[in-house]
C-alpha positions in Angstrom: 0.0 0.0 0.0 3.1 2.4 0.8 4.4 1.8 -2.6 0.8 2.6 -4.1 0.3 5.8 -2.2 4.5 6.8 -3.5 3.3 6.2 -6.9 0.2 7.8 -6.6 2.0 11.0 -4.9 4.6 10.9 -7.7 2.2 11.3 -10.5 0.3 14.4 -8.3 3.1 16.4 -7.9 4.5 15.7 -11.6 1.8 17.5 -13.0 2.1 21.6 -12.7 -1.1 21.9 -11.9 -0.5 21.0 -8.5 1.9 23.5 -7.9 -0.8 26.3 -8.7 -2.4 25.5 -5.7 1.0 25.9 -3.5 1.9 29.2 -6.2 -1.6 30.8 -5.1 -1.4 30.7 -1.7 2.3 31.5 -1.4 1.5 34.9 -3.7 -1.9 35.5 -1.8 -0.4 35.3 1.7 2.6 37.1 1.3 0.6 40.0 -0.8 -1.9 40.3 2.5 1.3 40.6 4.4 2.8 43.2 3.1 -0.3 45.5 2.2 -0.8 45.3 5.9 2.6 46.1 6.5 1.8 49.6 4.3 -1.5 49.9 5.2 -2.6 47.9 8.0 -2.2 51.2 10.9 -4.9 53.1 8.7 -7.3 49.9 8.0 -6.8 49.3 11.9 -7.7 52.7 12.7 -10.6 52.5 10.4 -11.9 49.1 11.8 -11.8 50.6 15.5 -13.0 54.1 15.2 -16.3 53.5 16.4 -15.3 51.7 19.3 -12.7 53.9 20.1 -14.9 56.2 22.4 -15.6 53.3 24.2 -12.7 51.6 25.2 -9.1 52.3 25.4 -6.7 50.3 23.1 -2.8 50.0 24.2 0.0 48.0 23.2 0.8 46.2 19.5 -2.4 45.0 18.3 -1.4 44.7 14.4 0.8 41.7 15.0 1.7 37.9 13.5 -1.7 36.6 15.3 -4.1 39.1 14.0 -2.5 38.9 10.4 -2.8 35.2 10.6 -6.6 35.3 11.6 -7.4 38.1 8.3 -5.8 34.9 6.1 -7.7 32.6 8.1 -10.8 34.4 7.3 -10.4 34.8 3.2 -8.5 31.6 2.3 -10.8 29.4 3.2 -12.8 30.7 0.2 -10.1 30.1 -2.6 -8.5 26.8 -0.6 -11.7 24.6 -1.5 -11.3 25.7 -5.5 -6.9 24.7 -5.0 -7.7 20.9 -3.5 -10.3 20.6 -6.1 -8.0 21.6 -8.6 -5.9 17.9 -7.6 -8.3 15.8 -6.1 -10.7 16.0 -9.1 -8.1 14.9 -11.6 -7.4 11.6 -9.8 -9.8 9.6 -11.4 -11.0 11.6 -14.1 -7.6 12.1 -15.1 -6.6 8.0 -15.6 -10.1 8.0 -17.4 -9.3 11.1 -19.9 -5.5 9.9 -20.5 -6.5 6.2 -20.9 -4.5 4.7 -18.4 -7.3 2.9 -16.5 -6.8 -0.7 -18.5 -3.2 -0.5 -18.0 -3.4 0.6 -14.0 -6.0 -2.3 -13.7 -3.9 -5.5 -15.1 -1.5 -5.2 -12.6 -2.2 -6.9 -9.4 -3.4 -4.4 -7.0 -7.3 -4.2 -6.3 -9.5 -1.5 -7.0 -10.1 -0.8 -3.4 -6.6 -0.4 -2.8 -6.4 1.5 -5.9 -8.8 3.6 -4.3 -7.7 4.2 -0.9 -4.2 4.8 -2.3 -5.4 8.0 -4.1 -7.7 9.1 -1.9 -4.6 9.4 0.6 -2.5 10.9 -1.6 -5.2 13.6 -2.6 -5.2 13.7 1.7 -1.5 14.6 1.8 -1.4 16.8 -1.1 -4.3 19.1 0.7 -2.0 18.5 4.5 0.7 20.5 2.4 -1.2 22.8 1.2 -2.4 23.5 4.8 1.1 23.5 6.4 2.2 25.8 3.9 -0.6 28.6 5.1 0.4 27.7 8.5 4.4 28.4 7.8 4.0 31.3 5.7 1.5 33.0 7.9 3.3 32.2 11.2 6.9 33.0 9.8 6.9 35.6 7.8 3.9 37.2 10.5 7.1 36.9 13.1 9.2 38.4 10.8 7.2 41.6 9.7 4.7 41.9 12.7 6.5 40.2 15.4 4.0 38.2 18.5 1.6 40.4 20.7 -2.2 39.8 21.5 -5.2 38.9 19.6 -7.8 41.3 18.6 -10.9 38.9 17.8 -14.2 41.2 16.2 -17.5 39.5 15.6 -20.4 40.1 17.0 -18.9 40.9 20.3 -14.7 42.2 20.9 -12.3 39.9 23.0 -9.0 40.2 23.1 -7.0 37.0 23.0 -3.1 36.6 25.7 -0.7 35.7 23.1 0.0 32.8 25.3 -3.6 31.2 24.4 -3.7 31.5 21.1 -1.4 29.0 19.6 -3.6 26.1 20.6 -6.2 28.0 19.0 -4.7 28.7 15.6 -3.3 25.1 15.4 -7.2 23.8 16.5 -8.5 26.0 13.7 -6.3 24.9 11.0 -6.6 21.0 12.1 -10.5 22.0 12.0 -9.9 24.0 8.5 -8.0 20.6 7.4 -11.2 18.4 8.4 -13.4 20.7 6.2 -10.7 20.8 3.5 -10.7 16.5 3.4 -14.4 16.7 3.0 -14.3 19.0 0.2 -11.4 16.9 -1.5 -13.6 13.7 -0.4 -16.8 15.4 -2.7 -14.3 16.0 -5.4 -12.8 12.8 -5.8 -16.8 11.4 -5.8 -17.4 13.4 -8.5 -13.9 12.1 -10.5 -14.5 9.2 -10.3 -18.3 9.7 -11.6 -17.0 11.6 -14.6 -13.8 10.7 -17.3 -13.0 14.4 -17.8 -11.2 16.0 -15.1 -12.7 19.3 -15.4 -16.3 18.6 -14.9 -15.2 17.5 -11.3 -12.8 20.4 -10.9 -16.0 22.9 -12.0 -18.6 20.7 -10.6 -17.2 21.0 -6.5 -16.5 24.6 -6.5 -20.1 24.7 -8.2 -21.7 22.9 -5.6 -20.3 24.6 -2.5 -21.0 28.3 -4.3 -24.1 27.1 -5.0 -25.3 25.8 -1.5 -23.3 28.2 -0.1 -25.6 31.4 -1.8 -28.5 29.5 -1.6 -28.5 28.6 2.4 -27.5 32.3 3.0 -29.9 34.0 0.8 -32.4 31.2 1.5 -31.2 31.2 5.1 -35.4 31.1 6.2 -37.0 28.9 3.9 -34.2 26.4 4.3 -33.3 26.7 8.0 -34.7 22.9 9.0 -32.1 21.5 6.1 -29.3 24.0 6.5 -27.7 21.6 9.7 -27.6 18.7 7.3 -25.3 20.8 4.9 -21.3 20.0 6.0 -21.1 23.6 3.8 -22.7 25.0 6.6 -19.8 24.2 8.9 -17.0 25.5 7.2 -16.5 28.9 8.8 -16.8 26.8 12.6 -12.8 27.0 12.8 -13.4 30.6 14.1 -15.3 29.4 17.3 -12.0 28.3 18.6 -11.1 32.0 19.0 -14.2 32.4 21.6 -12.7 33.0 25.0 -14.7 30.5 26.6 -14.2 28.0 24.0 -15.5 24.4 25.0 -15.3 21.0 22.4 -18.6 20.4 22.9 -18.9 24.1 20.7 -17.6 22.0 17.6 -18.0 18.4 18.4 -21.3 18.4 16.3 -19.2 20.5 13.3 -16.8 17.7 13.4 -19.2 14.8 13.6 -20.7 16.2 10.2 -17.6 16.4 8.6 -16.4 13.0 9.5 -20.3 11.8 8.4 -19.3 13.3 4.7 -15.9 12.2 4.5 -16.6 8.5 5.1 -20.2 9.1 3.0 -18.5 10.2 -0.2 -15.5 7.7 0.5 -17.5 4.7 0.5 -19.7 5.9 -2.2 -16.9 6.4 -4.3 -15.7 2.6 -3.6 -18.6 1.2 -4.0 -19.2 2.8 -7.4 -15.6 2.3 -8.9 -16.0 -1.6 -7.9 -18.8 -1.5 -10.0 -17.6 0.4 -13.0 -17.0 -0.8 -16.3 -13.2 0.4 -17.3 -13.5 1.4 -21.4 -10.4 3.4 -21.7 
């Protein structure tokens, strides 16, 4: 199974279209970075002006934790469309080359077959993850420096810089749940289709598409909106509330984990099933 999962890692990262994903994020980061570095006194002093004449704010609150919570806050919308962009081709993409017969006569099942890419799809999307976490920690450190964290919602708490490591590495183990689930759909849908661009198109269709229609639906669909795992993606900033509990996300989790293993298994069952033709 090792030597599968090698192989199957091998042909991911041969193909430049992997390295967009690790390209975007790298360019994206490091530009939110240093336009905060320019700019980030006058946004702060924007975002705080009408509470200013309540409270009193002292100290370095533009720092490596608050820049890391901004990315936190708009990459999850573009990191669903970059593990798409890899997981989607796995199956599809033996389909659309015509590889399938050849991959098949060898004597490896297609359930190992299947659990071998879906792991390497896995690891792909844990790099992509670590990389956010490196860039946004490191170069944070390096242009911001440590201090504590400003959290804004629907209420203001400020965070000790010595709680909120366990947070941000709880949010991006959370964010890497959700991200597994998305990758999960995706490789459902490659393995349903022999081009890898319907798949590709077809996830970041799907959670676009649920995502408007809950909000803008919000009332007419609020007894289904629970049973949507898109509906969960955004619960990685509960981990910032000052009195966070597990129980605040164990339900968030249990969805996630429902989908992941949901798609998997569909996904199995289907490609045992399948007729190879190319």
């Amino acid at each position: 199974m090792r030597q599968l999962i090698n192989i199957e890692l091998y042909k991911i990262f041969t193909k430049p279209r992997t390295y967009i994903g690790f390209g975007a994020i790298f360019i994206i980061i490091v530009a939110i970075e240093i336009g905060i570095k320019i700019k980030g006194d006058e946004m702060f002093a924007m975002l705080i002006e009408s509470l200013s004449d309540k409270f009193v704010f002292e100290g370095k609150l533009i720092n490596m934790y608050g820049v890391a919570y901004i990315i936190l806050n708009t990459l999850w919308i573009h990191v669903p469309i970059l593990v798409a962009l890899v997981t989607g081709d796995l199956l599809a993409g033996e389909a659309n080359s015509g590889t399938y017969r050849i991959l098949l006569t060898r004597p490896i099942s297609r359930i190992k077959l299947i659990i071998s890419k879906f792991i390497a799809g896995w690891v792909y999307t844990l790099l992509l993850i670590i990389l956010m976490i490196l860039l946004s920690t490191v170069v944070g450190w390096i242009l911001f420096g440590p201090g504590d964290l400003l959290v804004m919602t629907t209420k203001v708490s400020i965070l000790s810089s010595d709680d909120v490591i366990w947070r941000f590495f709880s949010a991006y183990g959370y964010g890497l749940l959700c991200m597994t689930t998305v990758g999960a759909m995706s490789y459902l849908l490659s393995a349903l289709s022999d081009n890898s661009i319907g798949p590709i198109i077809g996830t970041i269709a799907m959670i676009i598409g649920i995502t408007v229609i809950s909000t803008v639906g919000a009332s007419l669909l609020k007894p289904v909106l629970p049973f949507f795992f898109t509906t969960y993606l955004t619960s990685w900033q509960k981990f910032f509330e000052p009195d966070f509990a597990i129980k605040m996300v164990s339900h968030d989790i249990l969805i996630q984990f429902i989908y992941i293993f949901g798609f998997f298994f569909i996904t199995l069952f289907y490609f045992r099933k399948k007729d190879i033709l190319s």
